[in-house]
C-alpha positions as CSV (number, residue, x, y, z in Angstrom):
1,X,-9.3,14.9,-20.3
2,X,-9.3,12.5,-17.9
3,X,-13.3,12.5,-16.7
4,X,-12.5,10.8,-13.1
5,X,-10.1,12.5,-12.3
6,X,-11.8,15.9,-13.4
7,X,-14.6,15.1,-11.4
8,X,-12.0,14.5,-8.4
9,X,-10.4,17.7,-8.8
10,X,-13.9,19.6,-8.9
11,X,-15.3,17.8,-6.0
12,X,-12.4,19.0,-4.1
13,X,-12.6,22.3,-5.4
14,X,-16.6,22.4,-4.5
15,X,-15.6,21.5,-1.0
16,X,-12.9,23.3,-0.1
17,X,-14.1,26.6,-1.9
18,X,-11.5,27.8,-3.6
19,X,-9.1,26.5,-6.9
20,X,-5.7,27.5,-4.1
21,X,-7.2,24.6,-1.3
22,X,-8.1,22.6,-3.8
23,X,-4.6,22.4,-5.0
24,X,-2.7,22.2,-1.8
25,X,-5.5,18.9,-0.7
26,X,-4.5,17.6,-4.5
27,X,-0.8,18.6,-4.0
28,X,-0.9,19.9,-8.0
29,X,-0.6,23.6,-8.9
30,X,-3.2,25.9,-8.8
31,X,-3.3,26.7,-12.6
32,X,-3.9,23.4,-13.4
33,X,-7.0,22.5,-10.8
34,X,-8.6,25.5,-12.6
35,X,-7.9,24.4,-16.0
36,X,-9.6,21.3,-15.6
37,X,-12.7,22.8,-14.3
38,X,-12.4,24.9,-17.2
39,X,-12.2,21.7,-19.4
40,X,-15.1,20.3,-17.8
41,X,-17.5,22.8,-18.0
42,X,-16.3,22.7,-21.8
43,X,-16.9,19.4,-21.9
44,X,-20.4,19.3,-20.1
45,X,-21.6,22.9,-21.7
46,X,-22.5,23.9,-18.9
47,X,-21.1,26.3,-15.9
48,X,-20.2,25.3,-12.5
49,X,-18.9,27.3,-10.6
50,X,-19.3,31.0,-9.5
51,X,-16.6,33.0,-7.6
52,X,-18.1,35.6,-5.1
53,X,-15.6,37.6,-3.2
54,X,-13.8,35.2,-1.3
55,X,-14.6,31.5,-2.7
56,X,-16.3,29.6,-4.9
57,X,-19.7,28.5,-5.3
58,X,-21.5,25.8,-7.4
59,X,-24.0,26.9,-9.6
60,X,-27.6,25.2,-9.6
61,X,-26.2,22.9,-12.2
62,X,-22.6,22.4,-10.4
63,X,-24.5,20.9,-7.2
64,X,-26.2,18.6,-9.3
65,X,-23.3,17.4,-10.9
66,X,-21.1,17.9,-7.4
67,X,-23.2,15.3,-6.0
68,X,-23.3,12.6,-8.5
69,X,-19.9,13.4,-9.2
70,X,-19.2,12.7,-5.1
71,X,-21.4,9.3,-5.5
72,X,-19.3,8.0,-8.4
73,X,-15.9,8.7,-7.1
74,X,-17.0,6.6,-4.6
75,X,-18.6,3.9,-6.4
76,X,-15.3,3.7,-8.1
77,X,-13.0,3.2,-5.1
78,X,-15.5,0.7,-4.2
79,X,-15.1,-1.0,-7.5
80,X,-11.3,-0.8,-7.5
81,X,-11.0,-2.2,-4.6
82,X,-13.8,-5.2,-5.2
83,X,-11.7,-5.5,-8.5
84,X,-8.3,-6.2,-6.7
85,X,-9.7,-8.1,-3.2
86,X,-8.8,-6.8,0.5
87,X,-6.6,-9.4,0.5
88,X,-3.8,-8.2,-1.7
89,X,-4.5,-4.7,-0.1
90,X,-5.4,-1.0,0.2
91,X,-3.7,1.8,-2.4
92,X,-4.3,5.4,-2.2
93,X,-4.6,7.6,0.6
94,X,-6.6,7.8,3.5
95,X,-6.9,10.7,5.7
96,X,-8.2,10.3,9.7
97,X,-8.5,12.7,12.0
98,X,-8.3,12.6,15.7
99,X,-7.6,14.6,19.1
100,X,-3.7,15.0,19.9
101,X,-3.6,13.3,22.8
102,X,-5.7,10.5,21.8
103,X,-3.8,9.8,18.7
104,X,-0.3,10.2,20.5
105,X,-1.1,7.2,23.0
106,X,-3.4,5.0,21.1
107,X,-3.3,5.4,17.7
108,X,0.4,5.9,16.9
109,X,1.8,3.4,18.5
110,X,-0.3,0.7,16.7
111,X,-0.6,2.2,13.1
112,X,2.5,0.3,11.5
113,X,0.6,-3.0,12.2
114,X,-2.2,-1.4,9.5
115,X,0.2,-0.2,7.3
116,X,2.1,-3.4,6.9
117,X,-1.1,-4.9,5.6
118,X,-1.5,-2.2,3.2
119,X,1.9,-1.1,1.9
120,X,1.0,0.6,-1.0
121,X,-1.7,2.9,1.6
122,X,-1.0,6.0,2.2
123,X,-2.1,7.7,5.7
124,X,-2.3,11.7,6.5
125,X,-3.0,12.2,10.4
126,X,-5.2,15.1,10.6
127,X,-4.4,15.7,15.1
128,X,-6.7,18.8,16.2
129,X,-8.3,18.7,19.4
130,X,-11.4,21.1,17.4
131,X,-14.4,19.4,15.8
132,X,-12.9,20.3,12.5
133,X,-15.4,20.5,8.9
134,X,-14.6,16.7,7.7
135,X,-16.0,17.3,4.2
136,X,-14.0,20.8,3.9
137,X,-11.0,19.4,5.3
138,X,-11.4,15.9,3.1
139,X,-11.5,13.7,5.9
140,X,-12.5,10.3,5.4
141,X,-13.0,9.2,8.9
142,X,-12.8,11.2,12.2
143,X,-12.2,9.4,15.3
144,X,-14.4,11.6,18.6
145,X,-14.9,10.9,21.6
146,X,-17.9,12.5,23.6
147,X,-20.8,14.2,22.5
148,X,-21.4,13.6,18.4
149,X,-21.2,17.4,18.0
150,X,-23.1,17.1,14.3
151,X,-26.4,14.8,14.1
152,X,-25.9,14.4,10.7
153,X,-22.8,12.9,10.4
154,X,-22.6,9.2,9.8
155,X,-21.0,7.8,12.6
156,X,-20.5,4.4,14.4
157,X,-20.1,3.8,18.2
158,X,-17.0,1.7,18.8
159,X,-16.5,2.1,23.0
160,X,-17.5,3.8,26.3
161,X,-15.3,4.7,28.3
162,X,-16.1,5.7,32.4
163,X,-14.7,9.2,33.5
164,X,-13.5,9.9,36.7
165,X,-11.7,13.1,38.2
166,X,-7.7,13.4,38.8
167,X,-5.0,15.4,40.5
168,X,-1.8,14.4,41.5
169,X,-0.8,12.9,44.9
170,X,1.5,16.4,45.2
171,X,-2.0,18.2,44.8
172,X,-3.8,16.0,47.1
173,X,-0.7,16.3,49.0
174,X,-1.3,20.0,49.1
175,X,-4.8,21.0,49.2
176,X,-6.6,17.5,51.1
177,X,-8.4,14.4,49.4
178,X,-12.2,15.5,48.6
179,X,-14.4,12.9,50.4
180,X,-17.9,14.6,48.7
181,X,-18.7,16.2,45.5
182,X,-18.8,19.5,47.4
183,X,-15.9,19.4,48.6
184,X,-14.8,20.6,45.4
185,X,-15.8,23.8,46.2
186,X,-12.6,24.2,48.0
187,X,-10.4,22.8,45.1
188,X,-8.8,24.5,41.7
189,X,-10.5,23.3,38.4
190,X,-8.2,22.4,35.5
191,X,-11.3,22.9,31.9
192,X,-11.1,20.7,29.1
193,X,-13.0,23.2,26.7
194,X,-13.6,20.7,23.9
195,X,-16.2,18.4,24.8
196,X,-18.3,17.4,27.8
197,X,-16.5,19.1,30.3
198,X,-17.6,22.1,31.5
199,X,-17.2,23.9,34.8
200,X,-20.5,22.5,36.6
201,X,-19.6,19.0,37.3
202,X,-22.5,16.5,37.3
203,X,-22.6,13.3,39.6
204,X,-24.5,10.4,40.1
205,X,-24.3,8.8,43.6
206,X,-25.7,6.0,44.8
207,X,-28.9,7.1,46.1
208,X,-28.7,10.9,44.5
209,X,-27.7,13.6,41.9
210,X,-25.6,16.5,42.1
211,X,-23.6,19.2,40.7
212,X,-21.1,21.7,41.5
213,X,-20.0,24.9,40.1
214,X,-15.9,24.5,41.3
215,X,-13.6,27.6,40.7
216,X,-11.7,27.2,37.6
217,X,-8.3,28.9,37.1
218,X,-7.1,27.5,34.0
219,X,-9.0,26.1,31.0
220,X,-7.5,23.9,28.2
221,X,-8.8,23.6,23.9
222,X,-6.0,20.9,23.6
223,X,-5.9,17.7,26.2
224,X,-2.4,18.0,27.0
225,X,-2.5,21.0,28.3
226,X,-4.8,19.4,30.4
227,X,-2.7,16.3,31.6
228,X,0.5,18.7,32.0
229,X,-1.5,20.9,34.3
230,X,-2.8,18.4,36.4
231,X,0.7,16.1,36.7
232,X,2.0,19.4,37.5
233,X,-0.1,19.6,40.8
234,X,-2.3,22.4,39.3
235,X,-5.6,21.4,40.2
236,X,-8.5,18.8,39.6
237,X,-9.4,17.7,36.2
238,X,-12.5,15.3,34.5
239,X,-10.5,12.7,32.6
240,X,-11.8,9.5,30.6
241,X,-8.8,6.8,31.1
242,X,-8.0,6.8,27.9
243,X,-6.4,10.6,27.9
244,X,-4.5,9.6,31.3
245,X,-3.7,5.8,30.9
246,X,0.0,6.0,31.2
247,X,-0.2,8.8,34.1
248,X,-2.9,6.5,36.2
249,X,-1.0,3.2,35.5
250,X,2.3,4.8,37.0
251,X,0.8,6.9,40.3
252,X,2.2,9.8,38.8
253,X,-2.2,10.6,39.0
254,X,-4.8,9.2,40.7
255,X,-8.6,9.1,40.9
256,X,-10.9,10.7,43.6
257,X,-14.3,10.5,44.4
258,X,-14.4,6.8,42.9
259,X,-17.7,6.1,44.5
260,X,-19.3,8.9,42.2
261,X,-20.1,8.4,38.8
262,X,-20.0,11.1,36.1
263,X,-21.4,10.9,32.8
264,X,-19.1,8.3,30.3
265,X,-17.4,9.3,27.2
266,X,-18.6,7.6,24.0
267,X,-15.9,7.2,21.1
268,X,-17.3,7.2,17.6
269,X,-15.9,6.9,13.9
270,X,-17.3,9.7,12.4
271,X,-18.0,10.0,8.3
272,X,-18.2,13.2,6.3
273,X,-22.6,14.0,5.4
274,X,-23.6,12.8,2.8
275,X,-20.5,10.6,1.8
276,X,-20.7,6.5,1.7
277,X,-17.5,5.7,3.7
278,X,-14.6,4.4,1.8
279,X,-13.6,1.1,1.5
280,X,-10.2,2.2,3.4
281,X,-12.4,4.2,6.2
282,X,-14.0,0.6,7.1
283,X,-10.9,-1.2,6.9
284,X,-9.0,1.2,9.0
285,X,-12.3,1.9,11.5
286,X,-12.6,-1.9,12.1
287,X,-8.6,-2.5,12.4
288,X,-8.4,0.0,15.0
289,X,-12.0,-1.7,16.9
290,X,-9.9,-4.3,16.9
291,X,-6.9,-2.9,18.1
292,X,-8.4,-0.8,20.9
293,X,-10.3,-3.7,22.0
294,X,-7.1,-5.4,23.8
295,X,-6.9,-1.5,25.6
């Protein structure tokens, strides 16, 4: 039995809950992740794991050895890599996650640069708009912006980002320009459901506060939704630059109400709890700061 990798496979299984998820994440057959659990708890004496109705659970003894076993797996990707230098390279995989949108215009388009300076790295793109688990999911580093919706997760601010609110000349065309936040009250509200949008609107003006409550016909989970809807002359939407760069640079939307601030939008690398980052999480995490720094 091959100890590392045993302990690998029962991580895995410990955190995705079942010997099935375990297999797909490990791309082996099922039969095989549970026969090396098996092996191991032969090997250690010891049981592991219990199966309730739906998944499976680590005994007392399991979490103790889930999480040195979680510690050494990454001690020894850490070693590996000390072992062979950064210079000749990353191997493996490495698995990010980040919103659709945000991925699609800034990550994509810059990603071959990383991976020609670690050809033998392998990269799964995990796009989902949703704060997704990032242990369950096996996601070595998340890139968020907004709110950090878990205060336990390791993260690491890399930008701010000012926000503004859109439409498209056809809308403003349409409906008028609004001069003052209350205006809005007269205007359609395009939602962005998954973040810091929300349909009150905060503002900070020069010598005040305020809010407004504006009617909202259509509401979003996913940010394109969002940026179809409001090129499409369907209403007002909040919008960080970096979800509507190409759209602002071309006309195709603009920015009203410039002379009102509204709360900025934070992006953060975000690491699973309890789990040192990888060696590849940092180098990716600090290619990208570097990358999004000329943005």
């Amino acid at each position: 039995m091959d100890r590392l990798h045993a302990m690998e496979v029962f991580v895995r299984t410990v955190e995705t809950g079942s010997f099935s998820a375990a297999a797909r994440d490990l791309r082996m057959g099922q039969p095989a992740v549970s026969k090396l659990v098996a092996a191991l708890e032969d090997h250690l004496q010891v049981r592991l794991l219990v199966r309730s109705t739906r998944q499976l659970h680590p005994t007392e003894a399991g979490q103790a050895f889930y999480e040195r076993a979680r510690r050494t797996l990454a001690e020894a990707d850490e070693a590996e890599t000390a072992a062979r230098g950064l210079g000749k390279g990353l191997d493996g995989r490495l698995r990010v996650c980040a919103s659709v949108t945000f991925a699609r215009l800034h990550i994509v388009p810059r990603i071959g640069a990383f991976l020609d300076g670690h050809p033998n790295l392998r990269v799964d793109f995990v796009m989902d708009d949703r704060y997704i688990d990032l242990m369950g999911e096996n996601i070595d580093v998340a890139l968020r912006a907004g709110e950090l919706p878990d205060s336990s997760l390791t993260a690491r601010k890399l930008a701010t980002c000012e926000r503004s609110v859109v439409a498209s000349p056809a809308y403003l065309s349409r409906m008028g320009t609004p001069s003052a936040p209350s205006d809005l009250l007269a205007h359609t509200a395009i939602v962005y459901t998954q973040g810091l949008v929300a349909e009150e609107w905060r503002f900070r003006g020069a010598t005040a506060d305020t809010s407004v409550r504006i009617p909202t016909r259509l509401s979003f989970s996913a940010a394109e939704g969002v940026r179809e809807a409001v090129i499409a002359g369907l209403g007002l939407a909040i919008s960080s630059r970096w979800m509507m760069e190409p759209e602002l640079e071309s006309g195709s939307v603009v920015r009203v109400l410039t002379e009102w601030k509204l709360p900025s939008a934070d992006l953060w690398a975000l690491y699973p709890s309890g789990r040192l980052p990888t060696a590849k999480a940092r180098a990716f995490v600090n290619w990208f700061e570097e990358s999004f720094s000329t943005i």
